[in-house]
C-alpha positions in Angstrom: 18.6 16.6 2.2 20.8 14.1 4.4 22.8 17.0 5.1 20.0 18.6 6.4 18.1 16.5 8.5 22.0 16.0 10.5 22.4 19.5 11.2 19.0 19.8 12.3 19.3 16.3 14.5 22.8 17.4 16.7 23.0 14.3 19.2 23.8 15.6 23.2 27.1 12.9 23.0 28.4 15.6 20.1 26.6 19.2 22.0 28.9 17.6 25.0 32.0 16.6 23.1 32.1 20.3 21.6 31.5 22.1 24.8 34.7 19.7 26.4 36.7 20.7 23.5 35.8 24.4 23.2 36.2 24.4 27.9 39.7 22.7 27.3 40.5 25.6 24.7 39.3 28.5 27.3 41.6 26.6 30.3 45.0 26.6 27.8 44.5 30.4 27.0 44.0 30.3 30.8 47.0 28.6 31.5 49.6 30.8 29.2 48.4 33.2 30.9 48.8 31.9 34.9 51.8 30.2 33.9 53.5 33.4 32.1 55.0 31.3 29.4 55.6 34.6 27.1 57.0 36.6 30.1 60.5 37.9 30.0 62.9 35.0 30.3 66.2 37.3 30.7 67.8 36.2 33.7 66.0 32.8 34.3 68.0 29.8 34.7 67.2 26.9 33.1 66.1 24.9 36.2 63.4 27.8 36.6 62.5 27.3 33.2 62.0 24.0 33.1 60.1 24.0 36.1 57.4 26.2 34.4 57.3 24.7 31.4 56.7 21.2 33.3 54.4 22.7 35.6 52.5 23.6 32.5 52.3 20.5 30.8 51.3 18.5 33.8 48.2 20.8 34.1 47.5 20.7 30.2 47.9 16.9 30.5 46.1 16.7 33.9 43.1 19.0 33.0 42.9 19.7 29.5 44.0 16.5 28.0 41.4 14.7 30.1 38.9 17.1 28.8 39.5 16.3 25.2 39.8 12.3 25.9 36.1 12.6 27.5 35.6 14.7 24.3 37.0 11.7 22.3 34.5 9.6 23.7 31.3 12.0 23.2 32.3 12.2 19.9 32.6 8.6 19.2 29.3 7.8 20.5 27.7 11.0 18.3 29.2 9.4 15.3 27.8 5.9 15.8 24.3 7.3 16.2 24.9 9.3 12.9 25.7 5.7 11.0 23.0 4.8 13.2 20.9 7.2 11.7 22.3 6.8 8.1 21.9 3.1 7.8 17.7 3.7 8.7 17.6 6.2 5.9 19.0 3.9 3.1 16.8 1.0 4.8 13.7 3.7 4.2 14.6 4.5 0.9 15.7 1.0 -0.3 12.1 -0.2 0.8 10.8 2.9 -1.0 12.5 1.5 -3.6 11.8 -2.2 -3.5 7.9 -0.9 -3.2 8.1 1.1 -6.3 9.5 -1.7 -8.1 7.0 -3.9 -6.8 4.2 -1.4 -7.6 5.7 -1.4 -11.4 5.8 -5.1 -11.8 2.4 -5.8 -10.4 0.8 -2.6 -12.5 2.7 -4.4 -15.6 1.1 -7.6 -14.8 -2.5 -5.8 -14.1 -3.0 -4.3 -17.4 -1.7 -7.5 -19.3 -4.7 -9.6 -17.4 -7.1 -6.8 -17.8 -6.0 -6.8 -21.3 -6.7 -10.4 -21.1 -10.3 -9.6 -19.7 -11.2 -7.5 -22.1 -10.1 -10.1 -25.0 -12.1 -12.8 -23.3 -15.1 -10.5 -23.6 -14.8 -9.6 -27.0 -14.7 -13.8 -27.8 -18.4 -14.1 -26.0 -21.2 -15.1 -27.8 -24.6 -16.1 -27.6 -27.5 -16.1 -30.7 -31.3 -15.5 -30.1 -34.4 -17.2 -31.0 -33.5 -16.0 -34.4 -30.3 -16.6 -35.0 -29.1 -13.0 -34.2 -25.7 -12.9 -32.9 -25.0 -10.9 -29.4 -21.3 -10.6 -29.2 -18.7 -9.1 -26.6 -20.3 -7.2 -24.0 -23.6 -7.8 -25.6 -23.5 -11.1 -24.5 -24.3 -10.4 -21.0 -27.0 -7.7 -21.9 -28.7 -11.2 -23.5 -28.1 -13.2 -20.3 -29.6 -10.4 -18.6 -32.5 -10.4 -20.6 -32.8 -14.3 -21.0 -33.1 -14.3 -16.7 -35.3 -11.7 -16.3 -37.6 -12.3 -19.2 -38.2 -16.1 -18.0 -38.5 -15.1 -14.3 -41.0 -12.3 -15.0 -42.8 -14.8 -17.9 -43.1 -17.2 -14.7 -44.1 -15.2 -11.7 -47.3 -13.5 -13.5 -48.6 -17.1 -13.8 -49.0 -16.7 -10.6 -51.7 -15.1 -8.4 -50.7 -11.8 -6.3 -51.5 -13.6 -3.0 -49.2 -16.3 -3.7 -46.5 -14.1 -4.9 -43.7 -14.2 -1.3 -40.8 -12.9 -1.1 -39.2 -16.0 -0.7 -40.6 -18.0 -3.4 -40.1 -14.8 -5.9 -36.6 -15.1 -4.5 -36.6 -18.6 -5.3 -37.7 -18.0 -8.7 -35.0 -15.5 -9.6 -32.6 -17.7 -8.0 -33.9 -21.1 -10.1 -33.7 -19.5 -13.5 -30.5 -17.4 -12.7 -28.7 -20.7 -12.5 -30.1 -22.2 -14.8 -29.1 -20.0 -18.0 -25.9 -19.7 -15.8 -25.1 -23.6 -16.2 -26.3 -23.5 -19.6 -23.5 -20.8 -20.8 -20.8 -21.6 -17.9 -18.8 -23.2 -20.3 -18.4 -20.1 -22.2 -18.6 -18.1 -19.2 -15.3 -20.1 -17.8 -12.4 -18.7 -19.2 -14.2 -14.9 -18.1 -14.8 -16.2 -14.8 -11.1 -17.4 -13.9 -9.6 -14.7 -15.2 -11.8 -12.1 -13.0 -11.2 -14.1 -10.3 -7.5 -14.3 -10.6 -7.7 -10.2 -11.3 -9.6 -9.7 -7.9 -7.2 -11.9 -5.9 -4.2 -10.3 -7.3 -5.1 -7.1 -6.1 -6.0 -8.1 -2.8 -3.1 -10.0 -2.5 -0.9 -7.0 -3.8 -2.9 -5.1 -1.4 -2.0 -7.4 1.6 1.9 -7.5 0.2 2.6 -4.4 0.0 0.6 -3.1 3.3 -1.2 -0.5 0.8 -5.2 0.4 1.8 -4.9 2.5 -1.7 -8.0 1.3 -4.2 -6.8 2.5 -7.2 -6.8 -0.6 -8.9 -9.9 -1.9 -7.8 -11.3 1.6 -9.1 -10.1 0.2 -12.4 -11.6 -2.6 -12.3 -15.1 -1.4 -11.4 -15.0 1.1 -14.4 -13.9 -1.4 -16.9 -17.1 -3.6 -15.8 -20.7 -2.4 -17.3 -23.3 -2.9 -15.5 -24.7 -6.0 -17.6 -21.2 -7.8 -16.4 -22.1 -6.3 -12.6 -25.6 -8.1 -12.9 -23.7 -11.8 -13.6 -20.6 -11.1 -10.8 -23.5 -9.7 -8.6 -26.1 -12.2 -8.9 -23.1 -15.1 -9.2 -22.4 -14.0 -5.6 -25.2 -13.3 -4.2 -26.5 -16.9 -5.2 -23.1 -18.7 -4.0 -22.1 -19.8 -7.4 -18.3 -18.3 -7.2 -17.1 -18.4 -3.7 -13.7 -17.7 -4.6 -14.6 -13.8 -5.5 -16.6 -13.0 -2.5 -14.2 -12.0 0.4 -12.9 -9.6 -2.6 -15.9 -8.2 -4.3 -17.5 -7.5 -0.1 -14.1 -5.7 0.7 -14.1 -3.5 -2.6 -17.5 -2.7 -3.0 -17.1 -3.8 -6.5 -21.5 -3.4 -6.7 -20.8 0.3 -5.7 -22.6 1.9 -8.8 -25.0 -1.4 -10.1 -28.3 0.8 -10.0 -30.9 -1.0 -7.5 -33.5 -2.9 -10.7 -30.4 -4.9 -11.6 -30.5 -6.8 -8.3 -32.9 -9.8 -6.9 -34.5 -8.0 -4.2 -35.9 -5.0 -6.9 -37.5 -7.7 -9.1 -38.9 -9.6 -6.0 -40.5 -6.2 -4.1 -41.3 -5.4 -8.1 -43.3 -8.4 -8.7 -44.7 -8.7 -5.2 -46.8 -5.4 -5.9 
């Protein structure tokens, strides 16, 4: 492949240097010829001789000899731009290197914290009013049920005409946070590692110059959408500033259907 793009690449130092060498050629055919150096030599001295042959090589020297120097020089210069040339391929193909490498240690370290992730979840618990456990990613399907079941319980107490958007809002909000703080300790150890998990790929994102989203595509299909209504709602109430810049620039609430979110329960209730 090398071989190919120099061929295809000739500098003009080396498309001068050959045509120098290939002129001076043409002038010392040119030369035997006007100088009749294979003529008969019977009856020549050797003065007369001489004289010929030293007229000759003063004008190979003079002409053709200055030819091929200048040649030299083209030549030089078409070689250095060839290293030139060689030394940015290896530079391109070391970084495609040290990118691949980097690409392989952060993938290695990705699945070990999503593997992490996905242990974390499995260790969640929370019982009912009866004792019933709801384990792993049933957990949050009870969290989503405890919030919406005590914010829909309060709001029709009230009156329709005193139902606004911003007090519904306030509700949601007020009993969000509170069955937040009353599992957060639980919630902790799933909390950090999704947060480290989001910064590491923007990080390896910023790192390594690469606008690719596979990973965060990743993450977004290993969440459910009971996990999406916690991150969502955790964000949208200020409660986890550390995953917000992340979560905005991914869309990580691409696919959370609409009646998971606030606003849905407050125009929902408003009616």
């Amino acid at each position: 492949m090398r071989f190919k793009i120099q061929k295809n690449n000739i500098s003009t130092f080396e498309v001068f240097g050959y045509a120098l060498i290939l002129m001076g050629i043409i002038i010392l055919v040119w030369g035997v010829q006007q100088f009749n150096l294979f003529g008969r030599v019977e009856g020549k001295s050797p003065e007369e001789l001489g004289i010929r042959f030293g007229q000759y090589g003063e004008f190979i020297g003079g002409i053709v000899g200055s030819l091929w120097a200048l040649a030299g020089v083209f030549l030089f210069f078409a070689t250095l731009l060839y290293q030139k040339r060689e030394f940015q391929l290896q530079r391109t193909e070391l970084h495609k290197t040290q990118r691949i490498y980097q690409q392989q240690s952060f993938s290695t370290l990705f699945i070990s914290f999503l593997v992490q992730h996905n242990d974390i979840v499995g260790k969640l618990s929370a019982y009912d009013i009866n004792q019933a456990p709801w384990n792993g990613t049933n957990f949050f399907i009870f969290f989503k049920e405890k919030v919406l079941s005590s914010y829909i319980g309060k709001v029709r107490l009230l009156p329709k005409e005193q139902r606004t958007e911003k007090l519904l809002y306030a509700y949601f909000r007020d009993y969000f946070t509170y069955h937040f703080r009353f599992y957060e300790s639980s919630l902790n150890p799933y909390l950090r590692n999704l947060t480290v998990l989001l910064n590491m790929i923007e990080r390896f994102r910023q790192d390594a110059d690469d606008e690719s989203d596979y990973y965060s595509l990743i993450m977004k299909t290993n969440l459910s959408d009971s996990e999406l209504f916690l991150i969502y709602h955790l964000n949208e109430f200020g409660l986890l500033p550390e995953i917000k810049e992340a979560v905005e620039h991914y869309d990580l609430f691409q696919h959370l259907p609409a009646f998971e979110k606030v606003y849905y329960q407050v125009q929902t209730e408003k009616i």
